[in-house]
C-alpha positions in Angstrom: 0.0 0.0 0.0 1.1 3.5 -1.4 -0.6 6.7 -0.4 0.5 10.4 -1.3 -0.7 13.9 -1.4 1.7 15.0 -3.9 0.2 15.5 -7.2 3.3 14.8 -9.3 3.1 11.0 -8.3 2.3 8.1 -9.6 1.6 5.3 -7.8 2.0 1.5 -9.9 1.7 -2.4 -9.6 2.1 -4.7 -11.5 0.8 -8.7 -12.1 -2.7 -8.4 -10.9 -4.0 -12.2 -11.5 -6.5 -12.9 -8.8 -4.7 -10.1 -6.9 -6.8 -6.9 -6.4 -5.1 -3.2 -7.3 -7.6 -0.7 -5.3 -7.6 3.3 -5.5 -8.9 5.8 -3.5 -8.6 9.0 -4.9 -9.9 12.6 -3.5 -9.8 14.9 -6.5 -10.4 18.1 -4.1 -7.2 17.1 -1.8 -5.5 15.8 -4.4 -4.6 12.6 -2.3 -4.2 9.2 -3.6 -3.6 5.6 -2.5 -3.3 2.1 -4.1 -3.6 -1.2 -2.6 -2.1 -4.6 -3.8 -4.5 -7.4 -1.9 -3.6 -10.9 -2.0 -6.8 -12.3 -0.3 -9.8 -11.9 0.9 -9.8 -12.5 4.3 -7.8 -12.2 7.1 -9.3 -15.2 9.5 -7.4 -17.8 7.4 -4.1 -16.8 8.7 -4.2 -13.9 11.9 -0.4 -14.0 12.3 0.1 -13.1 8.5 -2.4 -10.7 8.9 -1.0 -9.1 11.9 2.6 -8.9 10.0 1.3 -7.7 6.9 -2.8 -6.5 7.0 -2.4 -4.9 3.5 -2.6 -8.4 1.6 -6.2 -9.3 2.8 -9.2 -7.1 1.4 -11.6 -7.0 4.9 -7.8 -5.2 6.6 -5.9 -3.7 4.3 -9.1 -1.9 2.5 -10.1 0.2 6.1 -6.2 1.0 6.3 -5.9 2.8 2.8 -8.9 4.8 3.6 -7.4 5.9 7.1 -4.0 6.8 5.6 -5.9 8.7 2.7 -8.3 10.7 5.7 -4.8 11.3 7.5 -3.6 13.2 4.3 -6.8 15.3 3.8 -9.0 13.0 1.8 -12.8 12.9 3.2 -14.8 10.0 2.3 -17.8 12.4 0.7 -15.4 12.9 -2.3 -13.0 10.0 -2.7 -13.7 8.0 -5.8 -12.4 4.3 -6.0 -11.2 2.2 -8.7 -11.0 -1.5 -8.9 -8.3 -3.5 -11.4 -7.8 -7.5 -11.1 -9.9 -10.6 -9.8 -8.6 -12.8 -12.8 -8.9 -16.1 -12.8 -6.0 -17.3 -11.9 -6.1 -20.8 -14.3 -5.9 -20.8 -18.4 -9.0 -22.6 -17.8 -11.5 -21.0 -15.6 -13.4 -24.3 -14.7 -9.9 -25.5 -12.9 -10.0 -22.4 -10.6 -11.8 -24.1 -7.4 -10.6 -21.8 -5.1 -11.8 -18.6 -7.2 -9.8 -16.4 -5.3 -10.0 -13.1 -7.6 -13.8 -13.2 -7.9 -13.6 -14.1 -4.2 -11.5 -11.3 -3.7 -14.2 -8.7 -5.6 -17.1 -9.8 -3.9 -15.4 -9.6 -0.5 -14.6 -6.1 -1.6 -17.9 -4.9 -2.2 -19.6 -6.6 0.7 -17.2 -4.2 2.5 -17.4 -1.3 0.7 -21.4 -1.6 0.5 -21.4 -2.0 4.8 -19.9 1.2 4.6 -21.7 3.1 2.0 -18.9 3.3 -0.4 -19.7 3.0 -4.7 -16.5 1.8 -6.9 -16.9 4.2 -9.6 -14.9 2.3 -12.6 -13.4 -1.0 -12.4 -11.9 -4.0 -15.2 -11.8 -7.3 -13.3 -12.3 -11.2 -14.2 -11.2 -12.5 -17.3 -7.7 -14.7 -17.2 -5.3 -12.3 -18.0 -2.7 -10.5 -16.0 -3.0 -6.3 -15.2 -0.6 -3.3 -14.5 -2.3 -0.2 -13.0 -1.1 3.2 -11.9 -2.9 5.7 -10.3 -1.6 9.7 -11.4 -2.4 11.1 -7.8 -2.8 14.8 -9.1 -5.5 14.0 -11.5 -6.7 10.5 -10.5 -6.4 9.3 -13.7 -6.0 5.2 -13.4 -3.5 3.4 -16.7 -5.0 0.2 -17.1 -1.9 -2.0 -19.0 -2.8 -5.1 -20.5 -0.6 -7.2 -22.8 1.3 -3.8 -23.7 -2.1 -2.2 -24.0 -2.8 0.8 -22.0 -6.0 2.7 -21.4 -7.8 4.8 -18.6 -10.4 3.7 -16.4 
Protein backbone atom coordinates (compact mmCIF):
# COMPACT_ATOMS: atom_id res chain seq x y z
CA UNK A 1 0.00 0.00 0.00
CA UNK A 2 1.13 3.47 -1.37
CA UNK A 3 -0.56 6.66 -0.38
CA UNK A 4 0.53 10.38 -1.27
CA UNK A 5 -0.67 13.88 -1.39
CA UNK A 6 1.67 14.99 -3.88
CA UNK A 7 0.18 15.50 -7.17
CA UNK A 8 3.31 14.84 -9.27
CA UNK A 9 3.12 11.04 -8.33
CA UNK A 10 2.29 8.12 -9.64
CA UNK A 11 1.62 5.32 -7.78
CA UNK A 12 1.99 1.54 -9.86
CA UNK A 13 1.68 -2.44 -9.63
CA UNK A 14 2.10 -4.75 -11.50
CA UNK A 15 0.79 -8.67 -12.10
CA UNK A 16 -2.73 -8.38 -10.88
CA UNK A 17 -4.00 -12.17 -11.50
CA UNK A 18 -6.48 -12.89 -8.78
CA UNK A 19 -4.68 -10.13 -6.93
CA UNK A 20 -6.84 -6.90 -6.44
CA UNK A 21 -5.11 -3.24 -7.32
CA UNK A 22 -7.62 -0.65 -5.32
CA UNK A 23 -7.60 3.30 -5.51
CA UNK A 24 -8.94 5.83 -3.50
CA UNK A 25 -8.59 9.01 -4.93
CA UNK A 26 -9.91 12.63 -3.52
CA UNK A 27 -9.81 14.94 -6.50
CA UNK A 28 -10.44 18.06 -4.12
CA UNK A 29 -7.24 17.13 -1.80
CA UNK A 30 -5.49 15.76 -4.36
CA UNK A 31 -4.63 12.63 -2.32
CA UNK A 32 -4.23 9.22 -3.56
CA UNK A 33 -3.58 5.55 -2.54
CA UNK A 34 -3.33 2.13 -4.14
CA UNK A 35 -3.59 -1.18 -2.63
CA UNK A 36 -2.06 -4.58 -3.80
CA UNK A 37 -4.47 -7.41 -1.94
CA UNK A 38 -3.64 -10.86 -2.01
CA UNK A 39 -6.84 -12.27 -0.35
CA UNK A 40 -9.85 -11.94 0.88
CA UNK A 41 -9.78 -12.48 4.27
CA UNK A 42 -7.76 -12.23 7.08
CA UNK A 43 -9.31 -15.19 9.46
CA UNK A 44 -7.37 -17.79 7.36
CA UNK A 45 -4.09 -16.77 8.75
CA UNK A 46 -4.19 -13.87 11.90
CA UNK A 47 -0.41 -13.98 12.26
CA UNK A 48 0.10 -13.06 8.46
CA UNK A 49 -2.40 -10.67 8.95
CA UNK A 50 -0.97 -9.14 11.88
CA UNK A 51 2.56 -8.90 9.98
CA UNK A 52 1.28 -7.68 6.90
CA UNK A 53 -2.77 -6.47 7.02
CA UNK A 54 -2.37 -4.92 3.54
CA UNK A 55 -2.61 -8.35 1.56
CA UNK A 56 -6.18 -9.25 2.83
CA UNK A 57 -9.17 -7.13 1.41
CA UNK A 58 -11.58 -6.96 4.91
CA UNK A 59 -7.85 -5.19 6.59
CA UNK A 60 -5.89 -3.71 4.28
CA UNK A 61 -9.07 -1.89 2.50
CA UNK A 62 -10.12 0.16 6.14
CA UNK A 63 -6.22 0.98 6.26
CA UNK A 64 -5.95 2.75 2.78
CA UNK A 65 -8.93 4.78 3.58
CA UNK A 66 -7.39 5.87 7.06
CA UNK A 67 -4.02 6.83 5.56
CA UNK A 68 -5.91 8.66 2.70
CA UNK A 69 -8.30 10.68 5.72
CA UNK A 70 -4.82 11.26 7.48
CA UNK A 71 -3.62 13.16 4.30
CA UNK A 72 -6.76 15.34 3.78
CA UNK A 73 -9.02 13.01 1.76
CA UNK A 74 -12.82 12.92 3.19
CA UNK A 75 -14.77 9.98 2.32
CA UNK A 76 -17.80 12.44 0.65
CA UNK A 77 -15.36 12.88 -2.27
CA UNK A 78 -13.02 10.05 -2.67
CA UNK A 79 -13.65 7.98 -5.78
CA UNK A 80 -12.38 4.34 -6.04
CA UNK A 81 -11.16 2.24 -8.67
CA UNK A 82 -10.98 -1.47 -8.89
CA UNK A 83 -8.34 -3.48 -11.44
CA UNK A 84 -7.80 -7.53 -11.11
CA UNK A 85 -9.86 -10.62 -9.83
CA UNK A 86 -8.59 -12.81 -12.78
CA UNK A 87 -8.91 -16.15 -12.78
CA UNK A 88 -6.01 -17.35 -11.92
CA UNK A 89 -6.09 -20.81 -14.29
CA UNK A 90 -5.85 -20.79 -18.41
CA UNK A 91 -9.01 -22.59 -17.82
CA UNK A 92 -11.51 -21.02 -15.55
CA UNK A 93 -13.41 -24.28 -14.67
CA UNK A 94 -9.89 -25.46 -12.93
CA UNK A 95 -9.98 -22.35 -10.60
CA UNK A 96 -11.80 -24.10 -7.40
CA UNK A 97 -10.55 -21.82 -5.11
CA UNK A 98 -11.80 -18.62 -7.24
CA UNK A 99 -9.80 -16.43 -5.27
CA UNK A 100 -9.99 -13.06 -7.64
CA UNK A 101 -13.84 -13.24 -7.87
CA UNK A 102 -13.59 -14.08 -4.22
CA UNK A 103 -11.46 -11.25 -3.68
CA UNK A 104 -14.18 -8.73 -5.59
CA UNK A 105 -17.07 -9.80 -3.86
CA UNK A 106 -15.42 -9.65 -0.46
CA UNK A 107 -14.57 -6.08 -1.59
CA UNK A 108 -17.94 -4.90 -2.22
CA UNK A 109 -19.63 -6.64 0.73
CA UNK A 110 -17.16 -4.24 2.54
CA UNK A 111 -17.35 -1.33 0.70
CA UNK A 112 -21.36 -1.60 0.53
CA UNK A 113 -21.36 -2.01 4.83
CA UNK A 114 -19.95 1.22 4.58
CA UNK A 115 -21.74 3.05 1.97
CA UNK A 116 -18.88 3.30 -0.38
CA UNK A 117 -19.69 2.96 -4.66
CA UNK A 118 -16.54 1.76 -6.86
CA UNK A 119 -16.88 4.23 -9.56
CA UNK A 120 -14.85 2.30 -12.61
CA UNK A 121 -13.43 -1.00 -12.45
CA UNK A 122 -11.86 -3.97 -15.16
CA UNK A 123 -11.84 -7.26 -13.27
CA UNK A 124 -12.28 -11.25 -14.22
CA UNK A 125 -11.23 -12.54 -17.30
CA UNK A 126 -7.75 -14.70 -17.17
CA UNK A 127 -5.33 -12.27 -17.99
CA UNK A 128 -2.74 -10.46 -16.04
CA UNK A 129 -3.03 -6.29 -15.24
CA UNK A 130 -0.65 -3.35 -14.50
CA UNK A 131 -2.34 -0.21 -12.96
CA UNK A 132 -1.06 3.15 -11.92
CA UNK A 133 -2.89 5.75 -10.26
CA UNK A 134 -1.64 9.72 -11.37
CA UNK A 135 -2.37 11.15 -7.84
CA UNK A 136 -2.82 14.82 -9.05
CA UNK A 137 -5.47 14.00 -11.52
CA UNK A 138 -6.66 10.45 -10.47
CA UNK A 139 -6.43 9.30 -13.69
CA UNK A 140 -6.04 5.16 -13.37
CA UNK A 141 -3.49 3.43 -16.68
CA UNK A 142 -5.05 0.20 -17.09
CA UNK A 143 -1.92 -1.99 -19.00
CA UNK A 144 -2.83 -5.09 -20.46
CA UNK A 145 -0.59 -7.24 -22.83
CA UNK A 146 1.28 -3.79 -23.69
CA UNK A 147 -2.14 -2.23 -24.04
CA UNK A 148 -2.81 0.82 -22.05
CA UNK A 149 -6.00 2.68 -21.37
CA UNK A 150 -7.75 4.82 -18.61
CA UNK A 151 -10.38 3.74 -16.44
Amino acid sequence: MVVSKHPDDSIITHALGSCLGITVHDPVAQVGGLLHVMLPLSTIDPAKATSNPHMFVDTGVPRLFLECYKLGAQKSRVELKVVGGACSKANPEDDYFEIGKRNFVMLRKLLWKNGVLIKSHDVGGTHSRTMSLHVGTGDVILQINGVKSII
